[in-house]
ZAMARGU-4260 file (C-alpha; in steps of 0.2 Angstrom, whole numbers, plus 5000, padded with zeros to 4 digits):
<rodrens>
0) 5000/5000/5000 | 5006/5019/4995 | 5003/5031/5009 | 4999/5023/5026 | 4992/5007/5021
5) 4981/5014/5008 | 4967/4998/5004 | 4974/4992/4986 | 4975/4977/4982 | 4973/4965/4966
10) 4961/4951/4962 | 4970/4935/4953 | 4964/4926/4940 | 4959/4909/4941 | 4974/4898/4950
15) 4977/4881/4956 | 4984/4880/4973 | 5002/4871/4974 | 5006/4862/4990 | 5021/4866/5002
20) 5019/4849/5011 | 5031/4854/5028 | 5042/4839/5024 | 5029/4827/5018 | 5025/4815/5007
25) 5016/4823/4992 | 4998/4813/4988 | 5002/4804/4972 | 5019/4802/4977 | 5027/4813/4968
30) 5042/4823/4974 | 5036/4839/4984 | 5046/4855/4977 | 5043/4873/4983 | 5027/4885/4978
35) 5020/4899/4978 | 5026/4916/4970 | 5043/4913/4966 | 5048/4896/4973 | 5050/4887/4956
40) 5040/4874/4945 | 5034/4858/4954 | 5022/4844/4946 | 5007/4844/4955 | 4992/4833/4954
45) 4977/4840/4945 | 4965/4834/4957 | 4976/4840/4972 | 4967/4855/4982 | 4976/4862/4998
50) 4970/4858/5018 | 4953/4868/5021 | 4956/4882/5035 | 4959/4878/5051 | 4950/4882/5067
55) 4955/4898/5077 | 4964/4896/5092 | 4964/4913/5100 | 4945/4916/5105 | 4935/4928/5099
60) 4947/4932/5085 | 4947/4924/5067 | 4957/4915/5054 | 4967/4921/5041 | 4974/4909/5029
65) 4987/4905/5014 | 4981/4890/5005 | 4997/4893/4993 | 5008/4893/5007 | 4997/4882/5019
70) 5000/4894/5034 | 4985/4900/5045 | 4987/4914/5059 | 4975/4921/5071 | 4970/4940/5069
75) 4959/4951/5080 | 4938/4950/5079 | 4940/4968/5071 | 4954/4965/5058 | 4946/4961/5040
80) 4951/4943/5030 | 4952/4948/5012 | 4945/4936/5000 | 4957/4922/4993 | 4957/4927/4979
85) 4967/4943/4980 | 4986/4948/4980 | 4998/4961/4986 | 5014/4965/4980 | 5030/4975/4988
90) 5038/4983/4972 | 5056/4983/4983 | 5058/4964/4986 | 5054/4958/4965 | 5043/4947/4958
95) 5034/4941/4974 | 5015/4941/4976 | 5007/4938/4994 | 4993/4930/4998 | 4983/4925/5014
100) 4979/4945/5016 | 4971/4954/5032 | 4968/4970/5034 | 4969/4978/5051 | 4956/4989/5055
105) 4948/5002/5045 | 4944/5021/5052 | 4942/5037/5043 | 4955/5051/5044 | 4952/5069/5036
110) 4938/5059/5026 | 4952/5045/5020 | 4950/5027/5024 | 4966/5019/5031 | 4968/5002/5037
115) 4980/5000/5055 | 4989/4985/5051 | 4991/4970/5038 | 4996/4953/5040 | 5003/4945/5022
120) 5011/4929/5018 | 5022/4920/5002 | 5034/4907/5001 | 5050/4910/4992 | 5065/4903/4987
125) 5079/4898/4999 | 5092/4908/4992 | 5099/4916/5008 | 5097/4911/5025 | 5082/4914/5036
130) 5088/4928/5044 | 5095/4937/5031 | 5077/4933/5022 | 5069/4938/5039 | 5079/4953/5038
135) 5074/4958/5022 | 5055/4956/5021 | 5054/4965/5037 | 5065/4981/5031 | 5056/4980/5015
140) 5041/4979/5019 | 5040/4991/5034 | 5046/5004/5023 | 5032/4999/5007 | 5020/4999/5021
145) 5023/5018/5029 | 5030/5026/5015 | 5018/5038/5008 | 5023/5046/4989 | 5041/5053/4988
150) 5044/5052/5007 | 5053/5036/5006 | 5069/5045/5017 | 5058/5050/5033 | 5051/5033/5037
155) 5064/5019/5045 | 5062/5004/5053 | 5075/4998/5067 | 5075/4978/5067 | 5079/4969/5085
160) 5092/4955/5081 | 5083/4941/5072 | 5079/4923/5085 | 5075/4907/5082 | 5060/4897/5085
165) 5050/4881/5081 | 5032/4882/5073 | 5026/4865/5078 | 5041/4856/5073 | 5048/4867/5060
170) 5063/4877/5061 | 5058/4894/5060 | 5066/4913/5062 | 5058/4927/5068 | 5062/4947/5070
175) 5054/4963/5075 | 5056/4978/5075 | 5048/4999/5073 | 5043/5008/5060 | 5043/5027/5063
180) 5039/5039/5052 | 5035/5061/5053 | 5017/5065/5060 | 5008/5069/5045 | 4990/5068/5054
185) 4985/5067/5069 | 4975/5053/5066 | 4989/5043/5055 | 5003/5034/5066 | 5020/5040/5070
190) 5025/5021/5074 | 5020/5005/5071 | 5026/4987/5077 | 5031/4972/5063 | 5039/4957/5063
195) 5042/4945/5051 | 5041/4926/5053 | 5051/4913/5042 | 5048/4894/5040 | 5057/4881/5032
200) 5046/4869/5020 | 5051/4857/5010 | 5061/4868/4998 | 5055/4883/5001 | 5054/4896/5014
205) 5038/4900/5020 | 5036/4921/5026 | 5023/4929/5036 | 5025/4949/5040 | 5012/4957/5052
210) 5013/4974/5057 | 5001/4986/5067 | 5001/5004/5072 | 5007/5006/5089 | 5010/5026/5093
215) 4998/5039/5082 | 4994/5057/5092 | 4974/5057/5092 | 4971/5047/5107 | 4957/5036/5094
220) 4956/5025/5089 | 4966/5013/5101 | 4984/5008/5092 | 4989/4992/5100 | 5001/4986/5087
225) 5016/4981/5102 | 5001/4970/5110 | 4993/4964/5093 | 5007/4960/5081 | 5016/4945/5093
230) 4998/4937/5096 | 4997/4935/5078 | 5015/4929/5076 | 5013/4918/5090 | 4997/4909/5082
235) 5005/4904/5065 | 5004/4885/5060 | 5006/4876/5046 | 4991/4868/5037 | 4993/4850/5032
</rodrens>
């Protein structure tokens, strides 16, 4: 999004839905390779469709869900889960496309409608390690998502050292970190919270950014980014 996670987003076309697999055996038997947005060619069985949502595990909130990528995380009762069928891009990290989106929640400012926060997820190529990919979707995207037109130089985002963690088995990295920016409004934020979450799959890594806005100068509505964004992190799981 262009200017304080401005609502714009994509519909695809028609796609079938390529299987990360965690490890396992691929139905069919036929040797499991990386997907999504780009992770490379795989074979894939025509009649093969991806694990139906899971159940929430956080109550009272709802799921979000990447069928591509097989990854479901948690998101507050008041954040909005976009259709499946839409994408998102970040121009600064290439030829990626995300999917499993969620808006955080919607509120009027000066007669605009901004979101607070967005949760995204792709799978990618291992080409670097998970830190160094944690490091870079975080960055990356921090900055894509606070940058409004031509202020590109007053936004940055410190990241905390990245850490590593297990998502039900999984090796996994994760990293936080603040995006600050100039007080525009007093209804648009001066910081917000992210992190960034990578696991390994099969032959893919699997990435999940989530940010929130955490500090804005009008009082409402609430910004509770530093409370929201590890929740969120917390509840992600692999869909098998």
């Amino acid at each position: 999004m262009i200017g304080v996670l401005v609502l714009v987003v994509a519909l695809l076309g028609s796609a079938v839905g390529l299987g990360i697999y965690y490890g396992t055996a691929e139905p069919g038997g036929q040797e499991a390779a990386g997907a999504g947005a780009g992770a490379g060619n795989r074979t894939t069985s025509p009649t093969w469709t991806p694990p139906a949502a899971p159940e929430l595990r956080i109550e009272g909130w709802q799921v979000g869900y990447n069928s591509e990528s097989q990854l479901a995380y948690d998101v507050p009762e008041n954040w909005n889960v976009l259709d499946s069928g839409q994408d998102y891009s970040i121009p600064a990290l290439g030829d990626i496309t995300f999917h499993g989106l969620v808006d955080g929640p919607y509120y009027d400012c000066g007669g605009k409608e901004v979101v607070g926060g967005r949760a995204i997820s792709t799978t990618v190529k291992p080409d670097r390690s998970m830190s160094e990919t944690a490091k870079k979707f975080l960055r990356r995207s921090g900055r894509h998502f606070y940058t409004d037109a031509g202020k590109a130089g007053e936004v940055s985002v410190n990241a905390e050292e990245p850490r590593d963690a297990d998502v039900e088995g999984f090796e996994a990295v994760r990293i936080s970190g603040t995006v600050k920016m100039p007080e525009a409004s007093r209804c648009l934020p001066t910081e917000a919270k992210i992190s960034t979450l990578v696991v390994r799959a099969e032959n893919s890594y699997v990435v999940l950014v989530v940010s929130a806005d955490s500090e804005r100068p009008a009082s409402s509505p609430s910004a509770p980014g530093e409370r929201t964004v590890p929740r969120v992190l917390d509840s992600a799981r692999p869909v098998r």
